[in-house]
C-alpha positions in Angstrom: 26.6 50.6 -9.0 24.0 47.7 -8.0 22.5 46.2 -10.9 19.2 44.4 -11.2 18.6 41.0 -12.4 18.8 40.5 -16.4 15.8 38.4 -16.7 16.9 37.6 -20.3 20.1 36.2 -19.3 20.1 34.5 -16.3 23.0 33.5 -14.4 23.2 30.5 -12.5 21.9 29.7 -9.0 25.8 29.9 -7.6 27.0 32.6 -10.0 23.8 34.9 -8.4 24.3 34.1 -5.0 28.4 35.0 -5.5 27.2 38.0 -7.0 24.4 39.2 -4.8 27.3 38.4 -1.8 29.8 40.9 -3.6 26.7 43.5 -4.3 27.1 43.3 -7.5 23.3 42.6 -7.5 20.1 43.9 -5.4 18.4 41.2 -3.5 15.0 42.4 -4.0 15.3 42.6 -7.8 14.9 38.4 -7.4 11.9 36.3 -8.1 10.3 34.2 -6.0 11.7 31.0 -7.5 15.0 32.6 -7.8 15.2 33.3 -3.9 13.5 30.4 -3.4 16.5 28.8 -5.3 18.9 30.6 -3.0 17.4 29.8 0.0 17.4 26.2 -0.6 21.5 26.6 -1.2 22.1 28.7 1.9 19.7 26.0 3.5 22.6 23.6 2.7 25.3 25.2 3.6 24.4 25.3 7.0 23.1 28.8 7.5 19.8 30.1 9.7 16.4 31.6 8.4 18.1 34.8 10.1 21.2 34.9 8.2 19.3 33.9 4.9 17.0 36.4 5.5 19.9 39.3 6.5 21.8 38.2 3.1 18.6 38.7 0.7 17.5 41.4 2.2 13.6 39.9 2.9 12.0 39.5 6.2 12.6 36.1 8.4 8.6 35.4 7.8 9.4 35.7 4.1 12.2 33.3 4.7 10.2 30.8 6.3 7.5 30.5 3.7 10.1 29.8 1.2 11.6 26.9 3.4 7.5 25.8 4.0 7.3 26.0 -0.1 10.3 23.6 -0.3 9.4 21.1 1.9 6.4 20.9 -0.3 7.8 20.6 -3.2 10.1 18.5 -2.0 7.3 16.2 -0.3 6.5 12.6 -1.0 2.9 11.3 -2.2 2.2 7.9 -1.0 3.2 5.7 -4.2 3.3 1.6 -4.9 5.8 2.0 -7.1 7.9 4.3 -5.3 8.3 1.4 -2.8 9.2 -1.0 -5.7 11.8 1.3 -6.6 13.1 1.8 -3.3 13.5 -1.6 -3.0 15.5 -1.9 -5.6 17.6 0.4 -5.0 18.6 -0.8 -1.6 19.3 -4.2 -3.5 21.7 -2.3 -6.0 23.5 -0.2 -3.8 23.9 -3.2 -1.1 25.2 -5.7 -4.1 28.1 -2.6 -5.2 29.2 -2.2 -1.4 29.8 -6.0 -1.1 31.5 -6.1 -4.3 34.0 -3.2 -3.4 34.4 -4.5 0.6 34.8 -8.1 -1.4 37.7 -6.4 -3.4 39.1 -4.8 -0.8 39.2 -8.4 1.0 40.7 -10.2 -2.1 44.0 -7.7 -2.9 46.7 -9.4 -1.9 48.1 -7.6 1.1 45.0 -7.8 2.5 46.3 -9.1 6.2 43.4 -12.0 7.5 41.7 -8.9 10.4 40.6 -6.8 7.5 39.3 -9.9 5.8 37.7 -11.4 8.7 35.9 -7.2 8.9 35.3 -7.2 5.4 33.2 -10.7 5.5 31.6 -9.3 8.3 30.1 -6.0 7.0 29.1 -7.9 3.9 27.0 -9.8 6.2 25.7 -6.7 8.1 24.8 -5.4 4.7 23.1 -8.2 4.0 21.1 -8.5 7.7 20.5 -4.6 7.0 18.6 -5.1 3.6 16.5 -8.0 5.0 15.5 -5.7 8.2 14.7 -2.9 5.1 12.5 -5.5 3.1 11.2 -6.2 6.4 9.5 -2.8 6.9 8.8 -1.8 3.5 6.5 -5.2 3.3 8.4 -7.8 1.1 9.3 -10.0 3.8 7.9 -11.6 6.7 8.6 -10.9 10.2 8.3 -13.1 13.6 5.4 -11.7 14.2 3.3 -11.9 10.8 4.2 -15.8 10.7 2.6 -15.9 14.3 -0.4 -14.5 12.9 -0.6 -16.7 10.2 -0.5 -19.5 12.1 -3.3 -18.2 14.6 -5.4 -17.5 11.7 -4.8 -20.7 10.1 -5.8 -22.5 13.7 -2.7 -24.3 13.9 -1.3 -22.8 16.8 -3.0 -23.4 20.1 -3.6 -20.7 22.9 -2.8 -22.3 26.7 -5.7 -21.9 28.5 -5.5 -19.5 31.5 -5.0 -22.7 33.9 -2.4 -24.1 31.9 -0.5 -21.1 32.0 -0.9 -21.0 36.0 0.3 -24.5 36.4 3.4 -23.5 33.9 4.2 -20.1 36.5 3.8 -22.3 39.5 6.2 -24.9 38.2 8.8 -22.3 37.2 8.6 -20.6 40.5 10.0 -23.5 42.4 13.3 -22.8 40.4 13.0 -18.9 41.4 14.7 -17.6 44.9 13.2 -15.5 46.8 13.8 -12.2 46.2 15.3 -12.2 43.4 14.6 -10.0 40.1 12.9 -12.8 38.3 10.5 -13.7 41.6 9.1 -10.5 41.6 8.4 -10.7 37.6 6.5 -13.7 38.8 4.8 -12.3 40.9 3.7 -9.8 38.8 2.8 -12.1 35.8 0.9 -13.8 38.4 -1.2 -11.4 39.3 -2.1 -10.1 35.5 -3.2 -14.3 35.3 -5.7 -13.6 38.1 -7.4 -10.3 36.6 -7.5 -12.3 33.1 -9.3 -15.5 35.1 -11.3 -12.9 37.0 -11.8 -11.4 32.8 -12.9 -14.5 31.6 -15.2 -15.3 34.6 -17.1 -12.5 34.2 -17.2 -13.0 30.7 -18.8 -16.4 31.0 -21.4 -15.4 33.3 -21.9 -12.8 31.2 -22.5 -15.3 27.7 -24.6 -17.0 30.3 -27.2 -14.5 30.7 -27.4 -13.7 27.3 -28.2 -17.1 26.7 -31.1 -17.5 29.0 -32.1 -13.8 27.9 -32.4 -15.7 23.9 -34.0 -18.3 25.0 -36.4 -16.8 27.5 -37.4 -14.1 24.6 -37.6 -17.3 22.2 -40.2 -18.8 24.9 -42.5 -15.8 24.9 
């Protein structure tokens, strides 16, 4: 005989779902959370909203909003100090896998290839966390130093004509036809729309100008 859930004495997650899978126990005598529960560990083991749904004796829609109610409990609120922590983290578990490659590269029959890999990875670790710190914010990229430096006013922008005169010169090292002519080419043709950009744009200041002045007049 199929018994019903003892709400007084639970079993655990495992121990129901063994026991609902040898009908010892009705599927729809379970909570909410308890299915939800269940379909969070058949989630895991690889099975579909179809065969979770088949095994607890619910509908595939039902199914679903228990896997929509998990991925919202399960869901991440933007946090500071989540990102602190993270950080961390990645430091701690990147220091523990160099030690243990580091120790694996130190026993004695060690032969000088796994050495030479070991060092390696340790440095791959170490180029991975920086690329990590990168994108969570605590370091700098290429880029953000460029910026700084353009909003700082140290770093001079060629002028148009400058960068024309630089294209020309290069292309008397290009041959024809090649891949890196018709890049050239290309570039060259994106420095006459920006000319053409700026042109209009002066004439543009220009009016403007008169327009002030005119109205200044009146």
């Amino acid at each position: 005989m199929i018994s019903q859930v003892n709400s007084k004495s639970e079993p655990g997650s495992l121990a129901l779902l063994q026991q609902i899978k040898d009908r010892a126990i009705q599927p729809k005598s379970l909570a909410p959370k308890q299915r939800r529960l269940l379909v969070s560990i058949l989630m895991n083991e690889g099975q579909s909203s179809a065969e979770i749904a088949q095994l607890l004796d619910v509908s595939d829609r039902t199914v679903e909003r228990d896997r929509q109610a998990l991925r919202k409990e399960s869901s991440i609120q933007h946090d500071p100090a989540l990102v602190n922590e993270v950080a961390g983290q990645l430091q701690s578990q990147g220091e523990l896998s160099i030690q243990r490659i580091l120790k694996i590269a130190r026993d004695k029959d060690a032969t000088h290839s796994v050495r030479v890999e070991a060092y390696h990875r340790c440095f791959e670790i170490v180029c991975k966390y920086v690329e990590r710190l990168q994108n969570l914010g605590f370091l700098p990229t290429a880029a953000t130093k460029v910026e700084a430096k353009l909003s700082r006013g140290s770093y001079e922008i060629p002028s148009i004509d400058e960068i024309e005169a630089e294209m020309l010169r290069v292309k008397r090292f290009v041959s024809d036809g090649s891949d890196s002519n018709a890049q050239i080419s290309a570039l060259n043709e994106d420095i006459r729309k920006a000319k053409l950009a700026s042109q209009v744009k002066q004439i543009t200041e220009n009016l403007e100008s008169k327009g002030s002045q005119n109205d200044k007049t009146d």
